[in-house]
C-alpha positions in Angstrom: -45.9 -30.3 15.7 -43.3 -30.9 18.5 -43.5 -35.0 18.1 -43.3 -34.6 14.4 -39.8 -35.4 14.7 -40.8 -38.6 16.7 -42.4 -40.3 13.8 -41.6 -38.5 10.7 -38.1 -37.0 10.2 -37.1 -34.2 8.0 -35.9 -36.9 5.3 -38.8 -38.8 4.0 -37.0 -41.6 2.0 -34.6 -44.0 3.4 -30.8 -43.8 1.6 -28.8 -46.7 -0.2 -27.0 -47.6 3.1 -30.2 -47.6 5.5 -31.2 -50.1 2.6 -28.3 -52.4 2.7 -28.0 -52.3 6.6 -31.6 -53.5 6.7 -31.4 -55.9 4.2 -28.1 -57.4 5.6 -29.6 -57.9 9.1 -32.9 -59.4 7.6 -30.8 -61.9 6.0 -28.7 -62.6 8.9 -31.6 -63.1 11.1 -33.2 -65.8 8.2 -30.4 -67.9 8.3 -30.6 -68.3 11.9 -33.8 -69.1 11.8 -32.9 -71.6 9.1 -30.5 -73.4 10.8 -32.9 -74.1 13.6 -35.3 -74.7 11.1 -37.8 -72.5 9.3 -40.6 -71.2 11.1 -43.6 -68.6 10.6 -42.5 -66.4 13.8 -38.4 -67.1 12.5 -39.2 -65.7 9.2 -41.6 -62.7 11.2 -39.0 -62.1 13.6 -36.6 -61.5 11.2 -38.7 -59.1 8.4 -39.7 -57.2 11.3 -36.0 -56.3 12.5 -35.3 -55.4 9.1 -38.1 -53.0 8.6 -37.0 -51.8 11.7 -33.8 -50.8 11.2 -35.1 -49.3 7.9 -37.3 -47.1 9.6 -35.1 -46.4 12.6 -34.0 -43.3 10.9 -37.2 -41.7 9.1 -39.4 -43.1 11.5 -38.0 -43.5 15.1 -41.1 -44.4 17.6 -42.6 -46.8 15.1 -39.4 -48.2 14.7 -39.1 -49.2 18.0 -42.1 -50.4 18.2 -41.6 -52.9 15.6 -38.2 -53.4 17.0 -40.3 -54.6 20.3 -42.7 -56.5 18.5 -39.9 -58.8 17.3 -38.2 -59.2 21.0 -41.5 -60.4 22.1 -42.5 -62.4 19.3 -38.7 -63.9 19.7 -39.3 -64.8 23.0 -42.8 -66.5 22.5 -41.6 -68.7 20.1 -39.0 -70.0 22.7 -35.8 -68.7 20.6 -32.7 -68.7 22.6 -31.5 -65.1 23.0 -28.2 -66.6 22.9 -28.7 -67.7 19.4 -30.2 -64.6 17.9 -27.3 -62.6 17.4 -29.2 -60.6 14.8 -31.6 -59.7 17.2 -28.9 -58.0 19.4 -27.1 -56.5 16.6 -30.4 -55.3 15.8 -31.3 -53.9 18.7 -28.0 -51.8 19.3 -28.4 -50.5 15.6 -31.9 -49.2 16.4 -30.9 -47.4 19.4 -27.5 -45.8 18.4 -29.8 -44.5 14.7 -32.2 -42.9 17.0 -30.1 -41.6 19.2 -28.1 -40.3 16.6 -31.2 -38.9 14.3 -33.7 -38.4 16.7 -34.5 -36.2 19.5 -33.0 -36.7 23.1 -36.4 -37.6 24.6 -37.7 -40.1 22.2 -33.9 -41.7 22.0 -34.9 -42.2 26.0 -38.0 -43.5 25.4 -36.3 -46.1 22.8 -33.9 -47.0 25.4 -36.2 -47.5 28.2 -38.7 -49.6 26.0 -36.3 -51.5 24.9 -34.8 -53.3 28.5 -38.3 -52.6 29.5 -39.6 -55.2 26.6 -36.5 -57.6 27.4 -37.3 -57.6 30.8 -40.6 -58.2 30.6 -40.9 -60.9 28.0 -37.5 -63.4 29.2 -36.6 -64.4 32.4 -33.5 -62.0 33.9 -31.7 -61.9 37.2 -30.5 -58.0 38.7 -27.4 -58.7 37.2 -28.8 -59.3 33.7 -30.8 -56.6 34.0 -28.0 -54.3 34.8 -25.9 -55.7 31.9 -29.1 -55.0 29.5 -29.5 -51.5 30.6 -25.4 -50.5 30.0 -25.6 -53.0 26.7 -28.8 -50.4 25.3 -27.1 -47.1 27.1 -23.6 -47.4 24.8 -25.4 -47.1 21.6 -27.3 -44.4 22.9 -24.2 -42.5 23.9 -22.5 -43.3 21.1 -25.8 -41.8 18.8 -25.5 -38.6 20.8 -21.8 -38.4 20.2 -22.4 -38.5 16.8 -25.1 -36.1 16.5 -22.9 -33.3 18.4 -20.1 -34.2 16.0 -22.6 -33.3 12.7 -23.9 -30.6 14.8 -20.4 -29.3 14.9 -19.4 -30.0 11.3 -22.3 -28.1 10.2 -21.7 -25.4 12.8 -18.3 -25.2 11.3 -19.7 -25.2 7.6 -22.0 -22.6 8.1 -19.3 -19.7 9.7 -17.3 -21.0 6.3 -19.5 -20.0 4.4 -20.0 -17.1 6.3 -16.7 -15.9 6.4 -15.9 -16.7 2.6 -18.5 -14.5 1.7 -17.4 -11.7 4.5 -14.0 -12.3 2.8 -15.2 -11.7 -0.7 -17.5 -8.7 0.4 -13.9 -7.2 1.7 -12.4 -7.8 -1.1 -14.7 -6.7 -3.3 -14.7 -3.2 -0.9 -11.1 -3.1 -1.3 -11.3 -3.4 -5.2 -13.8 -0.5 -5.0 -11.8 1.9 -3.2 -9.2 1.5 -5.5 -10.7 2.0 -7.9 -12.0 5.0 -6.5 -8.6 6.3 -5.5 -7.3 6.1 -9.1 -10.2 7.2 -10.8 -9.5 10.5 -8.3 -6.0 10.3 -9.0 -6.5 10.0 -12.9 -9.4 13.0 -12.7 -6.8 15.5 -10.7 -3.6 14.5 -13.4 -5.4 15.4 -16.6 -8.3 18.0 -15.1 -5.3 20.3 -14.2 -3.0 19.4 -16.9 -5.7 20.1 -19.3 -6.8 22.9 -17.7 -3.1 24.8 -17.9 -2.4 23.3 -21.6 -5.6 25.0 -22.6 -5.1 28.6 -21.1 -1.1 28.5 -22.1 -2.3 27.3 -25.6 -4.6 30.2 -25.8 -1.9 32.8 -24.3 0.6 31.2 -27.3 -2.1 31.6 -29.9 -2.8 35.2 -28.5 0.7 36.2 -29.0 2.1 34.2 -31.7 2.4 37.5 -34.2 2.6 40.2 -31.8 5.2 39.1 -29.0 7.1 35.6 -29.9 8.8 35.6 -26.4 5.2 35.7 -24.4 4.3 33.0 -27.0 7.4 30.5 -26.3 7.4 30.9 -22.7 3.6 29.2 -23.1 4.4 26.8 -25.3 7.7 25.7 -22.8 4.6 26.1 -19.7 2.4 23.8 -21.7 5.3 21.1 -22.3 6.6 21.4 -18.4 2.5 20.5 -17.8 2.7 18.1 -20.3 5.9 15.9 -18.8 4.7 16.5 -15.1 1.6 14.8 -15.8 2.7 12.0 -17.9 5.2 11.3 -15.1 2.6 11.3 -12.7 0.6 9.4 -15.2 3.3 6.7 -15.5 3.7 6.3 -11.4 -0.1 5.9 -11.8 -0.3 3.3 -14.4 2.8 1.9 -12.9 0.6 0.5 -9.5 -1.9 -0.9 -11.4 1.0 -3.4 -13.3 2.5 -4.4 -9.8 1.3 -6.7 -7.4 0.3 -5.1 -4.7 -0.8 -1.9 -6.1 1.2 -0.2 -3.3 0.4 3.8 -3.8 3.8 4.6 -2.6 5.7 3.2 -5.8 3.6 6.4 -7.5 4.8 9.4 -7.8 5.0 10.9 -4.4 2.8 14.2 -4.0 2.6 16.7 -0.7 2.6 20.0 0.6 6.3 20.3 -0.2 5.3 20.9 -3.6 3.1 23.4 -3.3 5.4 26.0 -4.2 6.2 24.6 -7.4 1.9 24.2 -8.1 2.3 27.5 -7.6 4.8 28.6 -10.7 3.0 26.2 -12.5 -0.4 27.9 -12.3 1.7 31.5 -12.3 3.0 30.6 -16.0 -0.8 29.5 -16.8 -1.8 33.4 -16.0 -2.8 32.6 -12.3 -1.2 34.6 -10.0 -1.4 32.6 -6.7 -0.6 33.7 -3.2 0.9 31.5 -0.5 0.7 31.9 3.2 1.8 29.3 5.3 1.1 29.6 9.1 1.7 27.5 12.4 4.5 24.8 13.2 6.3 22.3 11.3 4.6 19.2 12.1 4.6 15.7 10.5 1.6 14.9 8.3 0.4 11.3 7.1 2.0 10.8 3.7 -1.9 9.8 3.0 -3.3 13.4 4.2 -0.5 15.3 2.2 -1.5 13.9 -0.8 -5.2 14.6 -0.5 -4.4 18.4 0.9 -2.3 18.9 -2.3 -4.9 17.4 -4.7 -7.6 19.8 -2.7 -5.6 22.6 -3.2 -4.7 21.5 -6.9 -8.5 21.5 -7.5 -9.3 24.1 -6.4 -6.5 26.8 -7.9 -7.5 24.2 -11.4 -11.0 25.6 -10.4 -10.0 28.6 -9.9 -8.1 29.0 -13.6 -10.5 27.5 -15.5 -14.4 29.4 -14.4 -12.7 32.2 -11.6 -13.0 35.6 -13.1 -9.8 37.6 -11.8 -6.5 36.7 -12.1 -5.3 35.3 -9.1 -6.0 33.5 -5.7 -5.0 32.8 -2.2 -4.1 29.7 -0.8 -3.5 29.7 2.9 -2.1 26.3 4.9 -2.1 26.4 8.3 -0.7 23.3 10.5 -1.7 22.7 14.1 -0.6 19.7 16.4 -3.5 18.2 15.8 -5.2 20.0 12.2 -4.5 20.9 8.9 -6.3 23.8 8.0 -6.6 24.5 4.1 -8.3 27.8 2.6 -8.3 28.7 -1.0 -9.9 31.5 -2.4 -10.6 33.3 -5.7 -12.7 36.1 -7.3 -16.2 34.8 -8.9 -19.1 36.1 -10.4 -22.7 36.0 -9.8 -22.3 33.6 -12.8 -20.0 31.1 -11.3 -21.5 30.0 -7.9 -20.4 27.1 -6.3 -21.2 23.8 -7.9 -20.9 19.7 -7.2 -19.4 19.6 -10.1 -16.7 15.9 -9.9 -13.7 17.9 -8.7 -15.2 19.0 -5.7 -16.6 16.0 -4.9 -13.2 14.4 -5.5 -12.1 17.1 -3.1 -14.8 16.0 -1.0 -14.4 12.0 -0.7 -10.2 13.2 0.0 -11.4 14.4 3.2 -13.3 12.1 4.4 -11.1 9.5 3.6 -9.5 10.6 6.4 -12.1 11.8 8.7 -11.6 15.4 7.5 -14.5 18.2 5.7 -14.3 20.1 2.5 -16.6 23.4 2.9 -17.4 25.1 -0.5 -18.9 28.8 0.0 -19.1 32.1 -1.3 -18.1 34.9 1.3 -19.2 38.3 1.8 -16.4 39.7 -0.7 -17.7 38.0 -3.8 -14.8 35.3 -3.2 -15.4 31.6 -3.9 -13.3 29.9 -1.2 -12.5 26.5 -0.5 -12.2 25.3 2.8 -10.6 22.2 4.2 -9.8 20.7 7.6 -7.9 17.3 7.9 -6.7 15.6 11.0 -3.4 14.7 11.4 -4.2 11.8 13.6 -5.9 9.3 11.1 -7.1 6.3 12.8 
């Protein structure tokens, strides 16, 4: 209900320092009454403030009401205000805790009963009455100060926690992708190193008896494979020991070296063609390496399930596109697949906001086809 608030707050039990306040101001207000000499409204007057400021928090309407019930049963008994410094201190307590805990309208209503009771029960000139009203308004101010400074704290609190857990969201992203990158960059090393150790292996073993020069040009194609991936390997392994796993202390990789992927598959038994077309233009170190890994999946693709012995690879650069097409013979038996190379080639390109297209044409060609911008945002 709306005026829950007004006479039950949130927190139900009263903490150590509500305690001690209330029991301090109890006491205070019994030696007064002491030293005046101990009376029945003295001792009321005083447990009353103290359950007051008790309930001031938890409670705030019947806490003024109590804290009312003592002005006027001070004033019947003919106590001099003067005396009753408890009672003030009292009084300012009361407002400032409800003001501070409570809502604006019933820290209003505290206020307003409260000069309203002092008024009403003791005799008080304008001026008195003014002085009343600004001696209960600073308390309440000060309560409201207060509440917009926890308000704040806890404002501030909550977008902390908020952004520590955006921040460790990103980070755990970032974590991911690299992961991702190196788990493409470990697949394209040893899938195409394998791949030409394999069919060089097998070309050695085929001609090991009948033509030892076929055979030892293999064996030197499968230990050039061999050192270029364990060097790529080590440039690799060699960002996940530093730092800030920076890719560019790997080994660098682009189109530049697309004539020497080219030997490389030519010694493996792949006879590739290479067609470059359009301007020189300067391409994102980041999009050369994924356009050489596309095309170095693709011809390692082609080697290991194509069925003729060679393939075309065509690049061609425009100001504002890289245009990638590689194409090789294929069976009826060999149809296009999502096997983990092409969707390696597949997360390359979008990475960069680029397509991978995998078909079969009209020829009996499988072709892969790529486009990458050259503006990466």
């Amino acid at each position: 209900m709306r005026w829950r608030a007004a006479f039950i707050a949130d927190e139900p039990r009263p903490t150590t320092a509500d305690i001690i306040l209330a029991a301090g101001l109890c006491l205070a207000a019994l030696l007064q009454a002491a030293a005046a000499g101990i009376t029945v409204a003295g001792v009321a007057v005083a447990v009353l403030l103290g359950v007051a400021v008790l309930g001031a928090r938890i409670t705030p309407l019947p806490a003024v009401a109590l804290l009312c019930a003592a002005i006027a049963l001070a004033a019947a008994a003919g106590m001099v205000p003067d005396d009753q410094i408890a009672l003030v201190v009292a009084t300012i307590v009361v407002c400032y805790r409800i003001a501070a805990w409570a809502a604006v309208p019933v820290a209003v209503i505290t206020a307003v009963a409260v000069v309203t009771c002092i008024v009403t029960t003791t005799p008080h000139t304008l001026t008195d009455v003014l002085w009343e009203s600004v001696l209960m308004v600073l308390p309440v101010v000060g309560g409201w100060a207060m509440k917009r400074h926890r308000r704040v704290l806890r404002d501030l609190e909550v977008a902390y926690a908020e952004l520590d857990a955006t921040r460790h969201e990103r980070a755990a992203a970032a974590v991911d992708a690299e992961r991702l990158r190196i788990a493409r960059e470990l697949h394209d090393v040893i899938a195409h190193g394998v791949s030409v150790m394999v069919v060089q292996a097998g070309a050695a073993d085929a001609a090991w008896e009948r033509d030892a020069a076929t055979a030892r040009r293999a064996v030197q194609a499968i230990e050039r494979t061999g050192t270029d991936a364990l060097r790529e390997l080590r440039g690799l392994l060699g960002v996940l020991r530093t730092t800030d796993g920076d890719p560019s202390r790997s080994v660098p990789r682009g189109l530049s070296d697309l004539d020497h992927l080219v030997r490389e598959f030519g010694d493996a038994g792949l006879a590739v063609r290479l067609d470059r077309d359009g301007p020189e233009v300067s391409i994102p170190a980041g999009v050369d390496l994924a356009a050489y890994r596309i095309v170095q999946q693709a011809l390692t693709n082609a080697l290991a399930h194509g069925s003729g012995p060679g393939a075309t690879v065509r690049v061609r650069t425009a100001e504002e596109e890289l245009a990638l097409t590689v194409s090789n013979a294929c069976t009826a038996t060999t149809p296009p697949v999502a096997r983990h190379g092409i969707a390696g080639m597949r997360e390359r390109a979008a990475a960069f906001g680029g397509t991978v297209e995998i078909r079969t044409d009209p020829r009996g060609e499988f072709v892969v086809a790529a486009r990458l911008p050259l503006e990466v945002l």
